[in-house]
C-alpha angles and dihedrals in degrees: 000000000000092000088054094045091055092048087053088049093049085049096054093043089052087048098043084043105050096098088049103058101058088062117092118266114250096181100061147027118267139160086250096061108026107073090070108123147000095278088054091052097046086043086051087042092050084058086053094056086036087067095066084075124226092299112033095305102334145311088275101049089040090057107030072069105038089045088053085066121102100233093053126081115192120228134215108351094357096048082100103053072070100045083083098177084071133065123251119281121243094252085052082044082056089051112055095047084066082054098054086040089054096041088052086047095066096042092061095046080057087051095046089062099043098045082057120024087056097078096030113127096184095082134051129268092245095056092042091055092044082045100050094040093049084052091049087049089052099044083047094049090054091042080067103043083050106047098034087056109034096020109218115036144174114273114220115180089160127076101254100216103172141005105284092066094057094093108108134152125228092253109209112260090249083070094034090054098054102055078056084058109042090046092058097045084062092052093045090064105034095039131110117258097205122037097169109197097352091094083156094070124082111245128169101278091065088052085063110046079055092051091050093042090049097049084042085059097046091047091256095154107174097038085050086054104040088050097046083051095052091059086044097057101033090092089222097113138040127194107261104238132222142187098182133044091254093052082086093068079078085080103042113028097034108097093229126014141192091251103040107123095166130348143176095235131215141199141205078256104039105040131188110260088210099090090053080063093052113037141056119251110277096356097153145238086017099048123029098180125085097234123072130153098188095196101153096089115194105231093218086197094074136071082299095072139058092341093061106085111238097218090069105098096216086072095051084045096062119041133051129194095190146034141200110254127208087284094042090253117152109231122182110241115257118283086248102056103024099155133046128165125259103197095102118036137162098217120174083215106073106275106091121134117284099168137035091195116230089183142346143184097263088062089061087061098057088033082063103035084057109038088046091048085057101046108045090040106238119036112279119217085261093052091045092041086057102046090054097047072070101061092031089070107047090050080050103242122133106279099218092051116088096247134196086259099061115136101237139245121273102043110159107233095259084056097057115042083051087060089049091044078050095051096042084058088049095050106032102048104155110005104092118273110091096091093036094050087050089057115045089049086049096237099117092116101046089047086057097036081056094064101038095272132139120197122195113224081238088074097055093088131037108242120251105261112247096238089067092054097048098046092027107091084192100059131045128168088290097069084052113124119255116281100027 
């Protein structure tokens, strides 16, 4: 009797409700009532920065990709993303599943943004336009992650909000590629030129140093090189200078630098989990925590080692052979770790880590050097100018001044592209570029040859996670990428 009397009273309260429920909700936040102003869009478009995670989309992403490069070896339960001649373990499987979910994650926050914000009234025309361009910047930034590291993906432009909308097909990398393209091209023209202090915003200048990585990546030499000139010659940035190896901690641990296009920023509250990954616990003055896992290991028989010349200060920059202990003692590292990187550090005395770069002005030089060298053929004075404002700098000379390290004159085009390859892995350790530029110039297996490493084909992609082939309709076993 009572089951049947509370039927009777729910019936009544849906009828007497009807009228009601197609009204919009005031006391809760729904899709229906949030987008309402400039202040709602910019909030929406902050969670879609927010998925990018606290180091360019988060530890395990940053290191599934540092770990794939030839000069690095993993430790403890990453010591296998480096064995290369072996398929991923089921933990690193694990991985980089964590890795696609994060990176669709932030492509459905963009298109959250950009589903909404578009027919709101409530905002001017000038903040919906920034809004919408700084959401086609975001969607574009984790389209490259995806399709540099699983090749073909699904394509989502629209904001996936339950499980029916979860069928999707791996769309070919041309495809891929172009909605990249096309959304930049978009940011390039609505962004902001000048962001001032908000480096961890996306403006137009780091439209363009992804366009130019993009077209660098599709062999589209003269584009690569037109967008990487434009940064060059916007006068918005200016290489940072240094005369001593910790004069590059400008760069990282200043909050803002000369030559900081576009950064994942940090604070004395919110710290970078990177240097937990480099260095040992307590090894002072480069890790001021007790914990550390330091599982990114130099291999000091690649490029890394004798054939890097000692007097350039990057060098210097990035590796230590010794730490302060609780008594300030300073104590070699153990035989079987004797080297660790310094780039990133978490320091009590003013030097940890504010930016995890995404990209910076140096990078436009080599972009250029590259793409120009390319296209023309053979590298032209300018090519070869800026790739030695490069140099000039880490062996801290004045960049703009012709210097006694100067690569010389008459280099064929191969030469020379391998010089600039050379000079990308000096000055990016650690912020990956180092497998990605090995791939997309087709040189992965000679650089592990190199060192006395074998990769299997099987390794040149990451494998679809499971969960995607089991809810996706549109991809079975079948779609899995080779080897797993």
């Amino acid at each position: 009797m009572k089951r049947i009397t509370l039927y009777i009273l729910i019936a009544i309260l849906f009828s007497s409700c009807e009228n009601m429920l197609d009204e919009v909700p005031k006391d809760f936040v729904s899709r229906a009532n949030f987008y309402q102003n400039e202040i709602d869009a910019q909030g929406a478009l902050n969670g879609a920065y927010d998925a990018t995670g606290p180091d360019f989309y988060g530890i395990t992403h940053y290191l599934m990709i540092e770990l794939h490069g030839d000069y690095l070896n993993g430790r403890g339960s990453q010591a296998p993303i480096s064995i290369m001649d072996q398929v991923l373990n089921q933990q690193n499987i694990g991985r980089c599943e964590t890795n696609w979910l994060t990176l669709y994650r932030a492509v459905n926050r963009a298109n959250a943004v950009l589903d909404n914000v578009v027919d709101m009234v409530d905002i001017t025309d000038e903040a919906k336009s920034r809004i919408l361009a700084e959401a086609h910047f975001l969607r574009a930034m984790a389209y490259f992650e995806l399709v540099r590291g699983w090749g073909p993906v699904p394509i989502k432009t629209k904001e996936s909000t339950d499980l029916s909308e979860l069928e999707s097909p791996r769309m070919p990398e041309s495809e891929v590629y172009k909605l990249i393209v096309d959304d930049l091209l978009v940011a390039e023209r609505d962004l902001s030129e000048d962001v001032g202090a908000e480096t961890g915003r996306a403006g137009k200048w780091a439209a363009k140093m992804l366009l130019s990585h993009v077209y660098l990546t599709l062999g589209q030499w003269a584009e690569a090189a037109e967008k990487a000139d434009d940064v060059i010659k916007s006068g918005m940035y200016e290489m940072v200078r240094v005369t001593e190896p910790n004069d590059f901690y400008k760069i990282f641990a200043a909050e803002t630098s000369s030559e900081d296009i576009m950064s994942i920023h940090h604070s004395e509250t919110s710290t970078s989990t990177i240097p937990t990954y480099l260095h040992r616990g307590s090894a002072y003055p480069y890790n001021n925590s007790s914990t550390g896992y330091f599982a990114w290991l130099p291999d000091m028989n690649s490029f890394i080692g004798d054939s890097w010349d000692t007097n350039d200060l990057r060098k210097q920059f990035n590796f230590y052979y010794e730490y302060q202990d609780a008594d300030g003692n300073w104590v070699s590292l153990p035989s079987t770790v004797p080297v660790l990187m310094r780039k990133f550090i978490n320091n009590a005395d003013g030097l940890s880590i504010y930016s995890v770069p995404i990209y910076r002005y140096t990078e436009a030089f080599l972009f250029y050097a590259e793409a120009s060298c390319q296209a023309e053929g053979g590298p032209s004075a300018l090519a070869l100018e800026r790739l030695n404002m490069v140099k000039r700098r880490a062996y801290g000379y004045d960049p703009t001044v012709a210097s006694p390290v100067d690569y010389p004159s008459g280099m064929s085009k191969d030469e020379f592209v391998d010089t600039v390859l050379q000079e990308r892995a000096y000055e990016f350790m650690v912020e990956r570029r180092r497998w990605y530029d090995l791939k997309r110039t087709g040189k992965v297996k000679e650089a592990f040859a190199a060192v006395g490493k074998n990769i299997l084909d099987e390794r040149m992609l990451f494998p679809i996670p499971e969960d995607e082939i089991n809810n996706n309709p549109a991809i079975n076993q079948e779609d899995q990428n080779p080897g797993y």
